[in-house]
C-alpha positions in Angstrom: 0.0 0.0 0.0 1.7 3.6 -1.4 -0.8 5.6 -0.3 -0.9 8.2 2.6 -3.0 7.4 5.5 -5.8 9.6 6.4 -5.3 12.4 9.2 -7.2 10.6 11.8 -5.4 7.4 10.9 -2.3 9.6 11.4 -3.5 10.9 14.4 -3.8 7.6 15.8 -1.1 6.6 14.5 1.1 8.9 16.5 -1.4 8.8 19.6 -0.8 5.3 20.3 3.3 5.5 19.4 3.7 8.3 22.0 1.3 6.0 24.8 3.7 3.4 24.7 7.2 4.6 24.0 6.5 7.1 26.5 3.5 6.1 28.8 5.4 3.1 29.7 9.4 3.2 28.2 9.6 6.4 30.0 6.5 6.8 32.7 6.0 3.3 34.4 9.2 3.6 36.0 7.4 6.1 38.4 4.4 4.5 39.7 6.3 1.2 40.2 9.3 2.6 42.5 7.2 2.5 45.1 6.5 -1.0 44.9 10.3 -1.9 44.3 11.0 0.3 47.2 8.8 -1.4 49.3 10.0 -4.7 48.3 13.3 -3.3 49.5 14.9 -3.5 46.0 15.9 0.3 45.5 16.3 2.7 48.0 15.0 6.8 47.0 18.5 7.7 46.1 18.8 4.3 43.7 16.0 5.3 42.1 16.5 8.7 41.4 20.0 7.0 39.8 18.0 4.9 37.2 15.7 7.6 36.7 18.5 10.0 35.8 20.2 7.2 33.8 17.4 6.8 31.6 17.3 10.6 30.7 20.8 10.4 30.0 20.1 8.0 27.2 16.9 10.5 26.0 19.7 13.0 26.1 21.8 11.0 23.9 18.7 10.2 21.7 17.7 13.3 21.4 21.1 14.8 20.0 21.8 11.5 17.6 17.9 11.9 16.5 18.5 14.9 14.6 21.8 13.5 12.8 20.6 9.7 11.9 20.4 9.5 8.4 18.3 6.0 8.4 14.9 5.4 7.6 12.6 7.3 10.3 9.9 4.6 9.8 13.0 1.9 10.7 14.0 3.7 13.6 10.6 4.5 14.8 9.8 0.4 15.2 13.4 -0.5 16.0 13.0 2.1 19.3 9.4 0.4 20.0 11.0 -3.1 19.8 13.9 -1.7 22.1 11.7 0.1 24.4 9.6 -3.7 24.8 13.1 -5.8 25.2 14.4 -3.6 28.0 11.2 -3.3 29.7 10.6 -6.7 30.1 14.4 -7.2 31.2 13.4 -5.0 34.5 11.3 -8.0 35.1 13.6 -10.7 34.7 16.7 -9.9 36.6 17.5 -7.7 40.0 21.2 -7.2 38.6 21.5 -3.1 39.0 23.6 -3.3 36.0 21.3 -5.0 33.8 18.6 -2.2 35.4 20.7 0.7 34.5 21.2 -0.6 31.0 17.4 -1.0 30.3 16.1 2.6 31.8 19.3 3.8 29.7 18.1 1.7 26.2 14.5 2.7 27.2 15.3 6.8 27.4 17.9 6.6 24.5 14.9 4.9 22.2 12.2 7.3 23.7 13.9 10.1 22.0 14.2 8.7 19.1 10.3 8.1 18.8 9.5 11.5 20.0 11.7 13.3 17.7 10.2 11.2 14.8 6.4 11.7 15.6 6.9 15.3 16.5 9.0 16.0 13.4 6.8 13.7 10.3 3.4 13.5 12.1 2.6 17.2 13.3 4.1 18.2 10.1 1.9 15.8 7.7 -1.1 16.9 9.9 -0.7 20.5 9.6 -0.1 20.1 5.9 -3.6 18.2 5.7 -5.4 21.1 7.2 -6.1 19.3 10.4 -3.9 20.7 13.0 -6.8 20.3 15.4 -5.5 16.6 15.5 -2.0 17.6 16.8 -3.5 17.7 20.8 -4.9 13.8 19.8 -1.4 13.0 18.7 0.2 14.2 22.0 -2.1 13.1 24.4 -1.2 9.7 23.5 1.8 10.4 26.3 -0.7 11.2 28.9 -2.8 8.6 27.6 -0.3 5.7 28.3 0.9 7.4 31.2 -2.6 7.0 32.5 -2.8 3.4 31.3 0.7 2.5 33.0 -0.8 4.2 36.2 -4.2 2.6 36.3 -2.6 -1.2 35.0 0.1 -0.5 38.4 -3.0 0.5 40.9 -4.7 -2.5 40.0 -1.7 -4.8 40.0 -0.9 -3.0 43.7 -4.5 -4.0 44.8 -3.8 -7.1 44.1 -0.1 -7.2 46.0 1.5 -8.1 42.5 5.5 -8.0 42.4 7.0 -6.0 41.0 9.1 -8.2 38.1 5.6 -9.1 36.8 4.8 -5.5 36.3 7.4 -5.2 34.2 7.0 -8.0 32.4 3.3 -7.7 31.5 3.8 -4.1 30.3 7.0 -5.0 28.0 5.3 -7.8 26.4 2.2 -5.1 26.0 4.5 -2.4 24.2 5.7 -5.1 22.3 2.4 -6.3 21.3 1.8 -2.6 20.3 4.6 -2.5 18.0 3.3 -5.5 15.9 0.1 -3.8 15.8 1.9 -0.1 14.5 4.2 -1.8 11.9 0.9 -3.6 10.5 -1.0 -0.5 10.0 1.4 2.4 9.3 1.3 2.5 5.2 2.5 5.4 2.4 4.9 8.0 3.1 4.1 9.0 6.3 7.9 9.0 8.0 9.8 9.2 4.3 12.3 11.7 4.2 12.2 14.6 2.4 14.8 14.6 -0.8 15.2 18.5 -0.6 13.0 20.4 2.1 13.4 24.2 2.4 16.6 26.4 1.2 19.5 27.2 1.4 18.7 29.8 3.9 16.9 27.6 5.7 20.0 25.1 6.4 21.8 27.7 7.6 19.8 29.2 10.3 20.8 28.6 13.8 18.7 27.6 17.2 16.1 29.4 18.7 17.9 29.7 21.9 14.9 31.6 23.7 12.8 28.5 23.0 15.8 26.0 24.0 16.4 27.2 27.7 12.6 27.4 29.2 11.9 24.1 27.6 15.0 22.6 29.5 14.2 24.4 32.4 11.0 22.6 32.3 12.3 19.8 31.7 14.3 19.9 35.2 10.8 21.1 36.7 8.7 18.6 35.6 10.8 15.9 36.3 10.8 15.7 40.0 6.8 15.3 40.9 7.0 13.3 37.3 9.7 10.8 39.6 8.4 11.0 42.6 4.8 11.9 43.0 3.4 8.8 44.6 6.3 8.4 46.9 5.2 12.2 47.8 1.8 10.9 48.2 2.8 8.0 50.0 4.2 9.7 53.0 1.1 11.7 53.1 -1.2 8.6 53.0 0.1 5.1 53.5 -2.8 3.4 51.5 -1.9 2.1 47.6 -5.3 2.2 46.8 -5.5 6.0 48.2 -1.8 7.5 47.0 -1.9 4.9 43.8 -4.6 7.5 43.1 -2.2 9.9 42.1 -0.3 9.0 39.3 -3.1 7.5 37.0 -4.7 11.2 37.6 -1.8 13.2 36.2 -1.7 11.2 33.4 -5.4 11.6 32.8 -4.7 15.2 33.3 -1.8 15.2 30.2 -4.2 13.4 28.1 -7.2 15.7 28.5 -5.0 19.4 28.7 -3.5 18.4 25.0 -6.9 18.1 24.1 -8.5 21.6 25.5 -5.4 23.5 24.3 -5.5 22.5 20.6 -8.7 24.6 21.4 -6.8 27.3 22.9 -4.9 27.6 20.0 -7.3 29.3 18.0 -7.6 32.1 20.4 -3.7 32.0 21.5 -0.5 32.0 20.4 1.9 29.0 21.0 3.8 31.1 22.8 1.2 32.7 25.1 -0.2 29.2 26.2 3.5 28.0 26.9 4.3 30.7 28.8 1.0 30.5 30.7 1.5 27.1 30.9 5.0 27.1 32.5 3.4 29.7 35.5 1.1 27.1 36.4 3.7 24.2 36.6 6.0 26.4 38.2 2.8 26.3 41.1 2.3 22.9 40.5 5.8 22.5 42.2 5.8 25.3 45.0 2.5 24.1 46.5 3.4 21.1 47.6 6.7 22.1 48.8 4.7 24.4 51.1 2.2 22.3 52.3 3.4 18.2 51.6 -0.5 17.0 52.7 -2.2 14.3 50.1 -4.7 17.5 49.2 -2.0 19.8 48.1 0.5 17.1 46.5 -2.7 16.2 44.3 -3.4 19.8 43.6 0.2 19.9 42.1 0.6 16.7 40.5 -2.3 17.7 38.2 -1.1 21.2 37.6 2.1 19.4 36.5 0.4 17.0 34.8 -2.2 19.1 33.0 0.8 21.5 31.8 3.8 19.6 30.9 2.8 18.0 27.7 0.9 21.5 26.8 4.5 22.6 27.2 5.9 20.1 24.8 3.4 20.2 22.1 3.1 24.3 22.5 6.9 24.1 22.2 7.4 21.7 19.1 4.5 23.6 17.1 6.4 26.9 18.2 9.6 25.0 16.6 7.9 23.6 13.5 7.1 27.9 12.4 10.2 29.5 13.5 12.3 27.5 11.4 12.3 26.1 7.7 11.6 22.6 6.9 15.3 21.4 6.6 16.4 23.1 10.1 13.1 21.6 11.9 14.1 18.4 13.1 17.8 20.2 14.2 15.7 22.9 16.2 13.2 20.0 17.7 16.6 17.5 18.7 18.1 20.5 20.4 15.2 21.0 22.5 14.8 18.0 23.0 18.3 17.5 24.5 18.1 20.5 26.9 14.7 19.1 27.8 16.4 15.6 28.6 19.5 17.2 30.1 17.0 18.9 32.7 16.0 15.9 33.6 19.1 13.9 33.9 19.8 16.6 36.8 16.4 17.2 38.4 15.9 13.2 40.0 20.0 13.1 41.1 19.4 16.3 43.4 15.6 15.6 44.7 17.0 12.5 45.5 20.2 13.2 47.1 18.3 16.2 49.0 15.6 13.4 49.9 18.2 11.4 51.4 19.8 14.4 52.8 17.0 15.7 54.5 14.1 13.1 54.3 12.0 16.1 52.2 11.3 17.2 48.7 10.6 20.7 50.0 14.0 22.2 48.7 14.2 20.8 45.3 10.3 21.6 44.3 10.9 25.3 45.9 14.1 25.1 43.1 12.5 23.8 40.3 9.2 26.2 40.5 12.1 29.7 40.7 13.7 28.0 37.5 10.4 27.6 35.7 9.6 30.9 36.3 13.1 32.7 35.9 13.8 30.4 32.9 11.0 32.2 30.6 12.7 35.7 30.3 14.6 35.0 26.9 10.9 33.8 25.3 9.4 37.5 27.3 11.8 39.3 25.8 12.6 37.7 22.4 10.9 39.3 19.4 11.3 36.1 16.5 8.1 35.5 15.2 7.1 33.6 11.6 4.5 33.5 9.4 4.9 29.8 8.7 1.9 28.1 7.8 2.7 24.7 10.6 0.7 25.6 13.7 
């Protein structure tokens, strides 16, 4: 089959890529550390290690992404089929080794899929006339994150171990991948043979988009890590702070969804930056007052913000810069956002094991968030690109 699939084939398409690259290659991790830390297999500090590890490999991604020069549509289901493997090898072994290895496989391949899916499929969208499906496409991360939450609070009702997490939700990913590379058809991640000029291959980063959207991703990051353990110490219950995590991703999957409707009243940049206040208090609250109220309060303004964030900031990408210099601009984003969050887990957890408290780090990352959006306040770049 040559021809192109339909936009709401291609929004599904890159819905359910995003749900299980990143809804459970990059977001299970968080709502089952509690369970391995209960099981006395990681300690806070341990697991703030593998979570940083795995964001150094979405660093790593995210910098080779936009110099590859294979077939997207390879790389896209070799990353899937990588993302699977290394899941289900958290299941089958306790070796720390083999564990850093798989969060760092699983975060290098994540990269890769978002970079591909925010480069081809928001761009084939908006060239449809249906950028109204970019918020479907992107809340297929809050969608999985959601599934990955809700498949761990059921699992945790019914005392399941950990290693069978793991395994159950690598064997769905892969399951998923079988399913994708059976209906993905035409040209929807070919390469273009000569995209944009001369002009266009010259021109250099948007740095005023580059440093707020790595300060958020050191923001986000923490409650994103450790939000049920926050919850936890608030409320012992699984089946009450297991709550927590399956509502932030519900919250990314809906706020994609609302704000492709705030686009047509507001600029990318406007609902970023509006965005990035309320994370920023999504943070700072619950540093204030840690009660199970409050830490809900902020995990759902993080997670109602962050992937407003992202797909605010791509689409921003996608018309400041010409089609040959789009994936370069998305890959360096990408990276500061990953580089953000190599650092963010390391120091909530050391300060965690410091001083048995989040407070400090939250206070942190909410100043950053806010400090960090200055060079988009006072930058002037603007295009009249038709990708919104």
């Amino acid at each position: 089959m040559t021809s192109n699939p339909s936009p709401v084939h291609t929004a599904w398409i890159g819905f359910a890529t995003l749900a299980f690259s990143m809804g459970i290659g990059r977001f299970a991790f968080t709502p089952i550390l509690p369970i391995m830390q209960a099981e006395g297999l990681v300690s806070i500090g341990e697991g703030g290690l593998l979570a940083s590890v795995h964001f150094v490999g979405y660093a790593m991604g995210a910098w080779l992404a936009g110099r590859l020069t294979s077939s997207p549509r390879t790389l896209l289901f070799a990353s899937l089929i990588s993302i699977a493997l290394s899941t289900i090898a958290m299941g089958l072994t306790n070796i720390n080794a083999v564990w850093l290895l798989a969060r760092w496989i699983a975060g290098l391949c994540s990269a890769f899929v978002l970079v591909i899916v925010s480069t081809y499929v928001v761009k084939h969208l908006a060239e449809l006339g249906r950028a109204d499906l970019q918020g479907g496409v992107f809340a297929g991360v809050g969608g999985g994150t959601a599934l990955a939450g809700f498949a761990c609070l059921g699992m945790m009702a019914l005392a399941t171990a950990s290693w069978l997490i793991w395994l159950l939700l690598g064997l769905a990913t892969l399951a998923a991948a079988a399913v994708l590379f059976a209906t993905i058809c035409g040209r929807l991640f070919e390469r273009a043979n000569d995209a944009g000029t001369d002009g266009d291959r010259r021109a250099s980063l948007a740095w005023h988009l580059v440093i707020p959207y790595g300060a958020m991703g050191a923001g986000y990051i923490i409650p994103a890590t450790y939000l049920p353990i926050m919850a936890q110490q608030s409320i012992s219950s699984p089946l009450l702070f297991g709550w927590v995590w399956p509502a932030f991703g519900t919250a990314a999957a809906l706020s994609t969804l609302i704000a492709a409707r705030l686009h047509k009243s507001y600029s990318n940049r406007q609902i970023w930056i509006a965005s990035q206040l309320v994370m920023a208090f999504g943070l700072i609250l619950p540093a204030l007052w840690p009660q199970i109220v409050f830490v809900t309060i902020g995990g759902l303004c993080v997670g109602g913000t962050f992937m407003v964030i992202t797909m605010a900031g791509l689409k921003e990408a996608h018309q400041i810069t010409g089609a040959a210099s789009t994936q370069h601009q998305i890959a360096a984003m990408t990276t500061a956002f990953a580089l953000g969050q190599i650092i963010g887990p390391l120091l909530a957890g050391w300060a965690y094991d410091i001083m048995q408290s989040f407070t400090y780090p939250l206070l942190l990352g909410g100043i950053i968030l806010v400090i960090s959006l200055a060079p988009m306040l006072t930058s002037t770049e603007t295009s009249d690109r038709p990708i919104a």
